[in-house]
C-alpha positions in Angstrom: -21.8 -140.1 228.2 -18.6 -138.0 227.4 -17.5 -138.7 224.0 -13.9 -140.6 223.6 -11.3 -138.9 221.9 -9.7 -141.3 219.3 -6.6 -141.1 216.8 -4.9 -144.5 215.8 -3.1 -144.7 212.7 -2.6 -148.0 211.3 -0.3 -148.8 208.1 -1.1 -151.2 206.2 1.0 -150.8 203.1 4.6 -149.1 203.4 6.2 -149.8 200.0 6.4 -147.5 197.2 6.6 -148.3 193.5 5.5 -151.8 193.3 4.3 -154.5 195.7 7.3 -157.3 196.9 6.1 -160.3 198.6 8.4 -162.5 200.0 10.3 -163.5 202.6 12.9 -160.6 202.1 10.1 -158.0 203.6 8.4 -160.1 205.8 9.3 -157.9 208.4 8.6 -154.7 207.0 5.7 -155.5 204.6 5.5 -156.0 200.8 2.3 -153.9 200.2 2.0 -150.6 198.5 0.7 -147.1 200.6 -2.2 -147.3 202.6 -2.8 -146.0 206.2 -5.6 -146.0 208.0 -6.6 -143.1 210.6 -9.3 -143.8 213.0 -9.8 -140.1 214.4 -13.1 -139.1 216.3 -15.7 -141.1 214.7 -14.2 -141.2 211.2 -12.4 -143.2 209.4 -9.8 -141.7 207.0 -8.1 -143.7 205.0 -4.7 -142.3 202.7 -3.4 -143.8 199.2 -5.3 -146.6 197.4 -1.9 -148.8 197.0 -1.9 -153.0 197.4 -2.6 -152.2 201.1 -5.9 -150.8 201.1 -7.3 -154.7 200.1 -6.2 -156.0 203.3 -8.0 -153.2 205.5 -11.3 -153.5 203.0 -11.3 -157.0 204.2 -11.2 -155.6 208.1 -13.9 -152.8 207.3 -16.4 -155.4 205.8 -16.6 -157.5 209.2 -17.7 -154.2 211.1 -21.0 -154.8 212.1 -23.0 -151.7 211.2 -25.5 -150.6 209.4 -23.8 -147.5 207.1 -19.8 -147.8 206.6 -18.4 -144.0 206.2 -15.4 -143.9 204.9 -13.2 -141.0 203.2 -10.4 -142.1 200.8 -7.7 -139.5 200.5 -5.6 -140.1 197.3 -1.9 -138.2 197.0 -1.8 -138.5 193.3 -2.4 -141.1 190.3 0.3 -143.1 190.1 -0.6 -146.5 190.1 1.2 -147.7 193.5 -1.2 -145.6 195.0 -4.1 -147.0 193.3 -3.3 -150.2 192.5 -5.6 -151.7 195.4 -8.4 -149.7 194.6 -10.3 -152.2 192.3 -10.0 -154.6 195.4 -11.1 -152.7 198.1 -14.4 -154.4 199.1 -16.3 -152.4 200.6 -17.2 -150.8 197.1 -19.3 -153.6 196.6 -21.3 -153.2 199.3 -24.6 -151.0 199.6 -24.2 -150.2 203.3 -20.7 -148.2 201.8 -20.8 -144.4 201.9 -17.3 -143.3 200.4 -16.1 -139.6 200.1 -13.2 -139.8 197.7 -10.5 -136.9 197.5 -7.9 -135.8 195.2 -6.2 -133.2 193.1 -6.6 -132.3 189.9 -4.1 -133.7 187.8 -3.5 -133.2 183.8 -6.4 -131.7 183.6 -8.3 -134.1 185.0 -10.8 -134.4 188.2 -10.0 -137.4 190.8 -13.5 -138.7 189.3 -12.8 -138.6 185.4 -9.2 -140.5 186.9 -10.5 -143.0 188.7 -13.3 -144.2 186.8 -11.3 -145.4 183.7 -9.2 -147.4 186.7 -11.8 -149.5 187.7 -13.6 -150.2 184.0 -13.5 -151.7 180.3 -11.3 -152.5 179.3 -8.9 -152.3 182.2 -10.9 -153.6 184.5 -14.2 -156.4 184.6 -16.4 -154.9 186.8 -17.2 -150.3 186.2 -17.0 -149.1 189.7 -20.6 -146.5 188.3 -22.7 -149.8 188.5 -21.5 -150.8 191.7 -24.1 -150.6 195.0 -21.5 -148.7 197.2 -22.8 -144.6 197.7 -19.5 -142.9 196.1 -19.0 -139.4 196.5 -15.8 -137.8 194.6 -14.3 -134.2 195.8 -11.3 -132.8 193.4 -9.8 -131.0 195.9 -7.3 -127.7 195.4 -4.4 -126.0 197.6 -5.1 -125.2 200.7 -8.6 -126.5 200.9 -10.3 -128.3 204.2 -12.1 -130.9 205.3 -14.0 -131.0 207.9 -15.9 -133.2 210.0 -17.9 -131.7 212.8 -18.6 -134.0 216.0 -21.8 -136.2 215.2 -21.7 -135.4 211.4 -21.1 -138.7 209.1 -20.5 -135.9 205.9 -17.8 -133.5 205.8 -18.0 -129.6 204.6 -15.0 -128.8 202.2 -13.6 -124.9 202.5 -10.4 -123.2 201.8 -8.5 -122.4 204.6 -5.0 -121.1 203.5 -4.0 -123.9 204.7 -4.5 -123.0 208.4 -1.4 -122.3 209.2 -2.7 -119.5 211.9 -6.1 -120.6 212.4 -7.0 -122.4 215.5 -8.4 -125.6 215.3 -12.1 -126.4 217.3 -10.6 -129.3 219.4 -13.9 -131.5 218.6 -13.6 -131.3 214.9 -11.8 -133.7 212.2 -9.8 -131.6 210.2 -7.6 -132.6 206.9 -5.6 -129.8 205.1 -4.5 -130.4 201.7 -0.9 -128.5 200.4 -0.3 -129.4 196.8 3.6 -129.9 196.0 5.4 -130.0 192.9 8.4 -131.9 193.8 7.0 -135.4 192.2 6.6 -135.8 188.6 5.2 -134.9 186.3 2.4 -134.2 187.8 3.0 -133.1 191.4 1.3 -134.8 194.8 -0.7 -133.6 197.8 0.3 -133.2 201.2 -2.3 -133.9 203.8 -2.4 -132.6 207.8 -4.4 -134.2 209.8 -6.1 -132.8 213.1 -7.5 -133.5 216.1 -7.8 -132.8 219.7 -5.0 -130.7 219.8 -2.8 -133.7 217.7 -1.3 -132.8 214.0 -0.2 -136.0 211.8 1.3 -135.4 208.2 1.4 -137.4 205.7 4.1 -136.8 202.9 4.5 -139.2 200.6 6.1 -138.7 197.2 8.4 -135.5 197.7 11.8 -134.8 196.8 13.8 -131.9 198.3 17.0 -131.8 196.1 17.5 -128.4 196.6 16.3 -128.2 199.9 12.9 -128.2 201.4 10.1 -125.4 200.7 9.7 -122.9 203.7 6.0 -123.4 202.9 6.1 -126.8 203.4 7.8 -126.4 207.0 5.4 -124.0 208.1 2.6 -126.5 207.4 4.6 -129.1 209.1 5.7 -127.1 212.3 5.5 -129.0 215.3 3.3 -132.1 214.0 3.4 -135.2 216.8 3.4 -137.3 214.1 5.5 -136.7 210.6 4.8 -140.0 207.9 7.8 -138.9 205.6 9.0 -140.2 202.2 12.4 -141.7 202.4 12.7 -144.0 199.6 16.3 -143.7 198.7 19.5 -144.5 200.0 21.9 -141.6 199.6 24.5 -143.5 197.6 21.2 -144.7 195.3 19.8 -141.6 195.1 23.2 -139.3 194.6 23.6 -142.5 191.6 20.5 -143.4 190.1 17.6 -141.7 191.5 17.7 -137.9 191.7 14.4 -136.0 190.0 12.4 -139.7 190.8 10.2 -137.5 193.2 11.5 -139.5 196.1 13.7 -138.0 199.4 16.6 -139.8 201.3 16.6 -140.9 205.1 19.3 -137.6 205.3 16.2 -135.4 203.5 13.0 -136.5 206.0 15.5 -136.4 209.0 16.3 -132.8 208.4 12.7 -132.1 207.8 12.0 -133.7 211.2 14.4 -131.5 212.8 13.4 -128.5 211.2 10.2 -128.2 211.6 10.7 -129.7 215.9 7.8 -132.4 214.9 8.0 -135.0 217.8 8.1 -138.5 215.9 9.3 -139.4 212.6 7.9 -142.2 210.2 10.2 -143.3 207.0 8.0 -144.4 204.8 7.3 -145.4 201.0 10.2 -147.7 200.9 12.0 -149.4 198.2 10.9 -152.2 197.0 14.4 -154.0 195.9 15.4 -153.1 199.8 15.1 -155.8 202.2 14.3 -156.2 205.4 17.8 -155.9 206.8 18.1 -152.6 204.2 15.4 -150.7 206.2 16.6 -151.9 209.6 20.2 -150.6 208.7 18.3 -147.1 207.2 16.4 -146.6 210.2 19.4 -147.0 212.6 20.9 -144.2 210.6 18.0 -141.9 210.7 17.9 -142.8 214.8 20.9 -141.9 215.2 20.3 -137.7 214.2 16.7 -137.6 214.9 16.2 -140.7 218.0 12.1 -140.2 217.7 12.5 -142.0 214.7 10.7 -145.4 213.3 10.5 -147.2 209.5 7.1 -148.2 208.7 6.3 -151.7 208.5 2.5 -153.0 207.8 0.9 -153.6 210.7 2.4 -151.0 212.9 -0.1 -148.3 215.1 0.3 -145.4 216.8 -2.0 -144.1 219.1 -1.9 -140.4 219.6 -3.8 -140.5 222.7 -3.3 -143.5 224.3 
């Protein structure tokens, strides 16, 4: 039998900074970052915010013996980890998680983790738990492959593979570390498969313009998941050095870098519903392959 080609992203938290329940963001969703991408046969799953507890509870009715799952963090900040405690399938033997992250303040994505999810912030120490857990501090540039019909992935540097031509059967993630957040900076991950690029950029600011770096390892993605937090009023107001972009700033990344659909994503939480709507409209109407995230939502790459 041929093997089916697969690559659905699913979000199932959009917010940034803290979750906002209610019926102001019913529409959109409440929950902090967390998308899913079923690509090949893994699953890949990016930021630990409140939206990872939902698609735990999803992963644990998957009738299987071995669950294989690699978590992708951007950086530490707790809207991005907030979920992690909750994510289910850490309780269960059957769970075989590769966790990847930067280094940040010195510190490995284990040694920042661990203190998470035990005393005395937490009841239960995530090193007693029956889940497999595998932890990967990952640095610029570096890869991650899966190879068709291997559950474990080889990690290499690539220089980011901007030239290098992808195997069409292999599940590659490319990790670019950018500055732009503070105080600690955030990673940039490119997704690919079968000829399909998706980025996810979360957490970036381009005040004085975007890095050429960063539109070379963007160039001509079918799918670009972009920060765009901030109003420009707010931002030009309140907000500038937060480590978060405008609609104005991911729209001209879109264009710039001639990627075929644009995601605004990480939202702000005191926006409503009606807020994003109106934002979105605006970003439409200078790059039209646009679309806000709302929890929920998939795209399907090659449907």
């Amino acid at each position: 039998m041929a093997h089916k080609q697969h690559f659905l992203i699913h979000f199932w938290g959009v917010r940034g900074s803290y979750p906002t329940p209610g019926p102001h963001t019913l529409r959109h969703g409440g929950n902090t970052a967390c998308v899913e991408v079923q690509v090949g046969e893994q699953i890949l799953v990016f930021d630990a915010g409140s939206g990872i507890i939902s698609l735990g509870h999803k992963l644990m009715q998957q009738k299987s013996d071995l669950l294989n799952i690699a978590l992708f963090l951007t950086h530490a900040h707790g809207d991005h980890l907030i979920g992690f405690p909750f994510f289910t399938p850490l309780f269960s033997p059957k769970t075989n998680l590769h966790l990847f992250g930067p280094l940040l303040a010195g510190k490995s994505v284990e040694q920042i983790v661990t203190p998470f999810m035990s005393a005395p912030y937490f009841p239960v120490d995530v090193r007693h738990l029956p889940s497999h857990r595998t932890f990967h501090t990952i640095v610029n540039g570096q890869c991650i492959i899966w190879s068709h019909g291997q559950s474990e992935p080889i990690v290499r540097d690539s220089q980011l593979g901007f030239q290098e031509k992808a195997d069409p059967t292999q599940v590659r993630v490319i990790a670019m570390f950018i500055r732009s957040h503070p105080l600690n900076g955030t990673v940039i991950y490119r997704i690919e498969y079968a000829g399909r690029r998706v980025i996810y950029a979360t957490d970036v600011e381009w005040h004085n313009g975007y890095d050429s770096s960063f539109l070379a390892f963007v160039e001509g993605a079918d799918l670009l998941i972009h920060d765009a937090q901030y109003t420009t009023d707010d931002y030009q107001q309140n907000k500038h050095g937060y480590g978060h972009s405008t609609v104005e700033m991911a729209v001209e990344v879109a264009h710039a870098a001639h990627v075929r659909e644009l995601i605004l994503f990480h939202h702000e939480p005191t926006y409503d519903d009606d807020q994003l709507d109106h934002m979105e409209a605006q970003a439409q109407a200078r790059f039209a392959c646009t679309r806000s995230a709302c929890e929920g939502m998939e795209i399907n790459l090659l449907a």
